[in-house]
C-alpha positions as CSV (number, residue, x, y, z in Angstrom):
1,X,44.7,-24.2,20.5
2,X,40.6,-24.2,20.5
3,X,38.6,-22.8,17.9
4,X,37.5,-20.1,20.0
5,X,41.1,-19.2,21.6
6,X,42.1,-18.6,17.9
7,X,39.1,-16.7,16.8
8,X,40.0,-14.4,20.0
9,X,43.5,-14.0,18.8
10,X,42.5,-13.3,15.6
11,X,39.8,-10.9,16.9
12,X,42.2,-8.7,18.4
13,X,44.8,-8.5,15.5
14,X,41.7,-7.3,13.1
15,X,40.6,-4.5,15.7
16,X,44.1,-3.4,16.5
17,X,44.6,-2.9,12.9
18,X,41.3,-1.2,12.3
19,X,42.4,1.5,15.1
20,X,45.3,2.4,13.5
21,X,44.2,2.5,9.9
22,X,43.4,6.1,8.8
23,X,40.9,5.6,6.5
24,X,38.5,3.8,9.5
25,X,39.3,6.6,11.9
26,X,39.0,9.4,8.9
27,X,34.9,7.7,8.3
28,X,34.2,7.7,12.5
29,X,35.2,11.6,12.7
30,X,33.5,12.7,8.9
31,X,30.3,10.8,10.4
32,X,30.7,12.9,14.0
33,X,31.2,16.5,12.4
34,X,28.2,15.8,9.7
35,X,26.4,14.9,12.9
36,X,27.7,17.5,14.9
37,X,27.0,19.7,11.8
38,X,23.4,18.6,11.5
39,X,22.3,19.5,14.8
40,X,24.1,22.6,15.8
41,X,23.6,24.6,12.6
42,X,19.6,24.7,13.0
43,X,19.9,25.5,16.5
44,X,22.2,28.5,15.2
45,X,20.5,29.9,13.0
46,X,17.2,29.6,15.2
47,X,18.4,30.4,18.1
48,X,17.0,33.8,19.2
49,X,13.8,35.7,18.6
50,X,12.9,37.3,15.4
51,X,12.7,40.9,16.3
52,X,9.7,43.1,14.8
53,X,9.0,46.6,15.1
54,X,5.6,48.0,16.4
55,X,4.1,51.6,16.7
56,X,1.1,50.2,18.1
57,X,1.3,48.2,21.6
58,X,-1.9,46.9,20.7
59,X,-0.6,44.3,18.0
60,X,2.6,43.8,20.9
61,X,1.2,41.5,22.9
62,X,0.0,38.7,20.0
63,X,3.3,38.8,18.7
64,X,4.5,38.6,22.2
65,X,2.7,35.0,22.8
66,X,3.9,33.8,19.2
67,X,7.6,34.2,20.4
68,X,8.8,37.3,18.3
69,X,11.3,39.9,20.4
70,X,9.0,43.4,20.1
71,X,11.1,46.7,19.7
72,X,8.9,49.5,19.9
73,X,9.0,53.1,18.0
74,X,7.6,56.2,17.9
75,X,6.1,56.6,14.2
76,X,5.4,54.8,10.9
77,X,8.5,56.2,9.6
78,X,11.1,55.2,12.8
79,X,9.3,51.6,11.8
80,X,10.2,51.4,8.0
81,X,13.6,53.0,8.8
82,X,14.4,50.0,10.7
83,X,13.4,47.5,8.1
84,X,15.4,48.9,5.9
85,X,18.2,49.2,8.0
86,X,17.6,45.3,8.7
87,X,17.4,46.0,12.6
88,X,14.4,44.4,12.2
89,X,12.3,41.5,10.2
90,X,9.2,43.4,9.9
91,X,6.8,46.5,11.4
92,X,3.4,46.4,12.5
93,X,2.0,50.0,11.7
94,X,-1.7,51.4,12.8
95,X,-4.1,50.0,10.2
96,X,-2.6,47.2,10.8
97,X,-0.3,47.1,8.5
98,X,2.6,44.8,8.1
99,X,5.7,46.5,6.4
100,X,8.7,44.4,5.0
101,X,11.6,45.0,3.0
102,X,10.9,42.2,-0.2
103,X,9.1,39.1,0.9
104,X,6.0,38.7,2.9
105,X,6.9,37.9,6.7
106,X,4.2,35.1,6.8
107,X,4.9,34.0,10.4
108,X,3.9,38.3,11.1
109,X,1.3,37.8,9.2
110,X,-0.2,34.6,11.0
111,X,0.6,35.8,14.7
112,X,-1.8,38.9,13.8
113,X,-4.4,36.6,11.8
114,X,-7.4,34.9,13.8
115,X,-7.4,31.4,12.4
116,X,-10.4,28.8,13.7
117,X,-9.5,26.0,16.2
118,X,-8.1,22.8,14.3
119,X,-9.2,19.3,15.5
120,X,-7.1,16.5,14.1
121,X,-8.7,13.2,14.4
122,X,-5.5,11.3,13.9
123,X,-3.1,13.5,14.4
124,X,0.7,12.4,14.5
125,X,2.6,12.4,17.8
126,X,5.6,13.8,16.5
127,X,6.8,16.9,13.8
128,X,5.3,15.6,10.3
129,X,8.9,16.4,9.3
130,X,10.3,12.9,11.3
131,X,8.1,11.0,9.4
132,X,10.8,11.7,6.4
133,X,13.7,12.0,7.9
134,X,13.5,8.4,10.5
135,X,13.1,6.1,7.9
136,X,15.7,7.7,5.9
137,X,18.2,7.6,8.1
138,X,16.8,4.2,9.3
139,X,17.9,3.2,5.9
140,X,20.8,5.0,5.4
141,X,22.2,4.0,8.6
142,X,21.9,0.1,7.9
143,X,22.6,0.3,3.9
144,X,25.8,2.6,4.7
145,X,27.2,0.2,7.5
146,X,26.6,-2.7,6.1
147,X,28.4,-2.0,2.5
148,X,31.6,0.5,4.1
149,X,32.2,-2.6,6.5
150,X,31.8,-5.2,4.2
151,X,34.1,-3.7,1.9
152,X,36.7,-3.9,4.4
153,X,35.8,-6.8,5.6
154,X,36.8,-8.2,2.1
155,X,39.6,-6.2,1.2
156,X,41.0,-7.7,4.3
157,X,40.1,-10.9,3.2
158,X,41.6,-10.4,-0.1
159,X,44.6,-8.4,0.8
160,X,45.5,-11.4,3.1
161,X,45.1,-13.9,-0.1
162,X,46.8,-11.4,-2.2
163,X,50.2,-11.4,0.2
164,X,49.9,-15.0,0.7
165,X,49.7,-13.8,4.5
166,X,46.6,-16.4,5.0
167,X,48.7,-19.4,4.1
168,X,51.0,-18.6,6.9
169,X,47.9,-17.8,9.3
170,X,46.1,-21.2,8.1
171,X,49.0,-23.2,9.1
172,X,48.2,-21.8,12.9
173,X,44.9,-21.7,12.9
174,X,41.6,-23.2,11.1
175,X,39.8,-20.9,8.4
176,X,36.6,-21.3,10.8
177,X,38.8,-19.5,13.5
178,X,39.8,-17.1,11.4
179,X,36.5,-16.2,10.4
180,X,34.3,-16.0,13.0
181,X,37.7,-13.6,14.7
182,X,37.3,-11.3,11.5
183,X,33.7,-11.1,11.5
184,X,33.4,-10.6,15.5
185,X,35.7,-8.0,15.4
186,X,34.2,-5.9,12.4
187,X,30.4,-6.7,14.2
188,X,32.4,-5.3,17.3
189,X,33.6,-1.9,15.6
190,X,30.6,-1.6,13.8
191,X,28.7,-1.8,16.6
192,X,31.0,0.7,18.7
193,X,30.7,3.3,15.8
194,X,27.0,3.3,15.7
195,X,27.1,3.4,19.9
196,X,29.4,6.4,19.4
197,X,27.0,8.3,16.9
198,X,24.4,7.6,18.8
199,X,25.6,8.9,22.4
200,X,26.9,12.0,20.7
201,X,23.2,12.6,18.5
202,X,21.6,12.6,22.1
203,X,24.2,14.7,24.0
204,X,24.1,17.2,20.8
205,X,20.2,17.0,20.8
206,X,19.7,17.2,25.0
207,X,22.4,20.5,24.9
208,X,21.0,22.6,22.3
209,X,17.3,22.2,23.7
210,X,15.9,20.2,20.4
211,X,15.0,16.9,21.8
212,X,11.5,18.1,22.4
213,X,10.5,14.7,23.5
214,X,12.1,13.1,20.2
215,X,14.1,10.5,22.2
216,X,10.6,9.3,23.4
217,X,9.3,8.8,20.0
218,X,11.5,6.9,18.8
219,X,12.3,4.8,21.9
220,X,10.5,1.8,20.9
221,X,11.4,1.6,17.4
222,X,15.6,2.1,17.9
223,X,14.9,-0.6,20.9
224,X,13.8,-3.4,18.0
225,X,16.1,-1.6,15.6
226,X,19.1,-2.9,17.6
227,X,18.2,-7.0,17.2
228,X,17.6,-6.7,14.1
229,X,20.8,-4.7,12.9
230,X,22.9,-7.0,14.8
231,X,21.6,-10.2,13.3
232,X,21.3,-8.3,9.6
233,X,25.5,-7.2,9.9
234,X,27.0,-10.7,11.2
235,X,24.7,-12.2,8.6
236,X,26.4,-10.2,6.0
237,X,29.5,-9.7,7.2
238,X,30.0,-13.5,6.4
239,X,28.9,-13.4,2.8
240,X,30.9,-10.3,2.3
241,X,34.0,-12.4,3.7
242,X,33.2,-15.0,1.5
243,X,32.9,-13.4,-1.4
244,X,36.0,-11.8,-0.6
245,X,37.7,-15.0,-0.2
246,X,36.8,-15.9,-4.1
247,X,38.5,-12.7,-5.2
248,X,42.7,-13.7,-5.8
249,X,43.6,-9.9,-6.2
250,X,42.5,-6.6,-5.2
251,X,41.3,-6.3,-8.8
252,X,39.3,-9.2,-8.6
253,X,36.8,-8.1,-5.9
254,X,34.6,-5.4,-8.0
255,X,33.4,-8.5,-9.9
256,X,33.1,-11.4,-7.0
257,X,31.4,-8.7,-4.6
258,X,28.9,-7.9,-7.0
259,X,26.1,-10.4,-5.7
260,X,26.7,-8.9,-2.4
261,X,26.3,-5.4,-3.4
262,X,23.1,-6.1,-4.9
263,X,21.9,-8.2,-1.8
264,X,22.5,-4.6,0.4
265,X,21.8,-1.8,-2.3
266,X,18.1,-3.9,-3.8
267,X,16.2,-3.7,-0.7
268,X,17.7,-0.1,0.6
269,X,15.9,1.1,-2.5
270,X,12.9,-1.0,-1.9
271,X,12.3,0.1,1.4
272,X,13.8,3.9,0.6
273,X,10.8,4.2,-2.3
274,X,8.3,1.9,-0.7
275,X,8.1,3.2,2.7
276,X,4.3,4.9,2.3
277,X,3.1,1.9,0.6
278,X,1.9,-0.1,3.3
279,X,1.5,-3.7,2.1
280,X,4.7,-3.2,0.4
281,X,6.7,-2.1,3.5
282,X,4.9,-4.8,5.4
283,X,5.8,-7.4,3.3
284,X,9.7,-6.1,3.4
285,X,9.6,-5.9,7.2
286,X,9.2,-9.6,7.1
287,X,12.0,-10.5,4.3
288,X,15.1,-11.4,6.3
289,X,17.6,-9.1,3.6
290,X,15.3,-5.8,4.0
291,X,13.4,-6.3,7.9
292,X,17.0,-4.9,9.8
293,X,15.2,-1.4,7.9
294,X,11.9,-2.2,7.3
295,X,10.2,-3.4,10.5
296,X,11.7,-0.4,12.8
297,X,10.0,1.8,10.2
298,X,6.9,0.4,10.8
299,X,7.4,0.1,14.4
300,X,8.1,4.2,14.4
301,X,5.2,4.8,12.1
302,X,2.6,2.9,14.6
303,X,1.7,0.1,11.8
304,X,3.4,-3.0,13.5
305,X,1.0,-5.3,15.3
306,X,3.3,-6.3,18.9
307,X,3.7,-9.7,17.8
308,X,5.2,-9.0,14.6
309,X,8.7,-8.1,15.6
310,X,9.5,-11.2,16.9
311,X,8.2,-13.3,14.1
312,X,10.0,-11.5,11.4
313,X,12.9,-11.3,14.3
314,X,12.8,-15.2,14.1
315,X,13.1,-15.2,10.2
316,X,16.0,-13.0,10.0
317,X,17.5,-15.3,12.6
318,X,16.9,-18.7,10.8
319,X,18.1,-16.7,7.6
320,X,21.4,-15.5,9.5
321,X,21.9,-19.5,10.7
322,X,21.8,-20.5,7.4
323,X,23.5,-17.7,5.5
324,X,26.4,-17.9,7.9
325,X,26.2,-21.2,7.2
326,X,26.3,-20.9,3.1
327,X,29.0,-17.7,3.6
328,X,31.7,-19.7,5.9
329,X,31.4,-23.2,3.1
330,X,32.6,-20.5,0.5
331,X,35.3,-18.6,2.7
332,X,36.8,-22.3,4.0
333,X,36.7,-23.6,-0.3
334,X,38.3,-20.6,-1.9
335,X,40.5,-18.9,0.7
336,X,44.3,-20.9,0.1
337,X,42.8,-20.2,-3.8
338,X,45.3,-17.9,-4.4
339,X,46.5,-18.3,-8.1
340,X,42.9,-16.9,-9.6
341,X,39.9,-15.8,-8.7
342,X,37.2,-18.8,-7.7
343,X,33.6,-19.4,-8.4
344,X,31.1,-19.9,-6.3
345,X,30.5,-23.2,-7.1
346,X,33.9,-24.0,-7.2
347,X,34.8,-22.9,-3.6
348,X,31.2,-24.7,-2.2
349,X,32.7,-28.4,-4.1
350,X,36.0,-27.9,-2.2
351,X,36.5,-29.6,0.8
352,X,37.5,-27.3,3.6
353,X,40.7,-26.9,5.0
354,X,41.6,-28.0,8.5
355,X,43.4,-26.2,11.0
């Protein structure tokens, strides 16, 4: 059997066991509702006007044109009776006068004001508010996928050393085989999950009327977002199967899958607190560990020259060549280590074990 027929076997063992454990599907649907959740609540709560009451027709037609729902009344005193009934937000009495029941209706109060014209000379193309909540979720998005499926991807490893299941699977195919089949097949589900979040972030945004021209926005920076996730994951899915592979016991992995944490959680938190710093962001967009969050950031925030993408593209790339490299040598020398766990030094002396 070829290297690559087994790694397809193996491929499709790992994915039909991911589909049918619970905890995988119970992480796909908690990450759908808080989706669902995220979008459909605002719209909600902010779907329909805010209604205000006015005794004089005069002050309708401003508030009108800012978007609140007029309800017109005879008298001052049909007005405040309705506040206080909480029919309405607010009245507009002759004066003006603005009456509320306990907090100042500011939005009243600024669709009656007369404010001067406003000329931003770099003005953003988007709601300030994106400007917090992309690269967040930017970052949240590839430090969250990257550690959930790397954890499985070495508890599988482990579990398999554990049971002595891998000595069986060895003696079928080569560890290489086996590898690149588990690592294509979480790259493959993590991919399909992300897919899935996304398809139902633009259905949920599109229904409820909140795109807004949001989906252009962030077009060019989700389009350079995918390369570089997809070379960042396989890159450390390896090492997290490797270090999975050092681990003899289910016990063992919180201590050999330490160096592996720290390569995913270190840069999240560079790029999470360093993300208005320009040099600083620039200089993580280009380091292979951090750019799969980094340079989309940048890209989104205007502040990446076009050719930069595909340099720091090409060092992630040469990074991932070599890392896969580096994780596979330590995944062949520890994985039929199953008496005790292995160092790292250990398992890159031993000679790998053919197929």
């Amino acid at each position: 059997m070829t290297t690559f027929a087994a790694a397809r076997l193996v491929l499709g063992r790992e994915i039909r066991a991911k589909l049918r454990d619970k905890a995988f599907l119970f992480s796909t649907v908690s990450f759908l509702l808080i989706i669902i959740a995220s979008i459909s609540i605002p719209a909600l709560i902010e779907s329909g006007a805010t209604k205000v009451a006015v005794v004089d027709s005069g002050s309708g037609a401003a508030l009108r044109q800012a978007g609140f729902e007029i309800v017109a009344v005879p008298d001052t005193a049909a007005a405040e009776r309705l506040v206080r009934d909480g029919d309405v937000a607010a009245a507009v009495v002759p004066g003006p006068r603005v009456v509320a029941l306990d907090e100042t209706p500011d939005e009243v109060v600024k669709a009656l004001s007369t404010a001067p014209e406003v000329q931003l000379l770099d003005a953003l193309g988007y709601n300030p508010a994106l400007a917090i909540f992309v690269p967040l979720a930017i970052a949240m998005l590839c430090y969250l996928t990257s550690l959930l499926f790397g954890l499985q991807i070495a508890q599988s490893v482990v579990e398999e050393k554990a049971t002595r299941i891998v000595e069986i699977l060895v003696s079928s195919v080569s560890p290489r085989a086996l590898l690149a089949g588990k690592v294509a097949a979480m790259s493959i589900l993590a991919f399909a999950q992300i897919a899935l979040l996304a398809v139902v972030t633009v259905v949920g945004l599109t229904v409820t009327g909140t795109d807004a021209g949001l989906l252009d926005v962030l077009a060019p920076a989700l389009g350079w977002f995918l390369p570089f996730f997809v070379l960042g994951f396989v890159m450390l899915a390896t090492v997290w199967a490797g270090v999975g592979a050092l681990a003899a016991r289910i016990e063992d992995l919180g201590s050999t899958s330490g160096t592996a944490q720290m390569i995913v959680l270190i840069p999240f938190f560079a790029v999470l607190f360093l993300r208005d710093n320009a040099a600083a962001l620039t200089a993580l967009s280009y380091f292979p560990l951090s750019s799969p969050m980094a340079m989309p950031i940048r890209i989104f925030q205007e502040g990446a020259a076009g050719w930069e993408p595909f340099v720091a593209l090409a060092i992630l790339a040469i990074t991932a060549v070599l890392l896969l490299g580096v994780g596979a040598r330590i995944y062949e020398g520890s994985l039929l280590r199953t008496n005790t766990r292995t160092s790292i030094l250990a398992a890159w002396k031993t000679r790998p074990t053919a197929g």
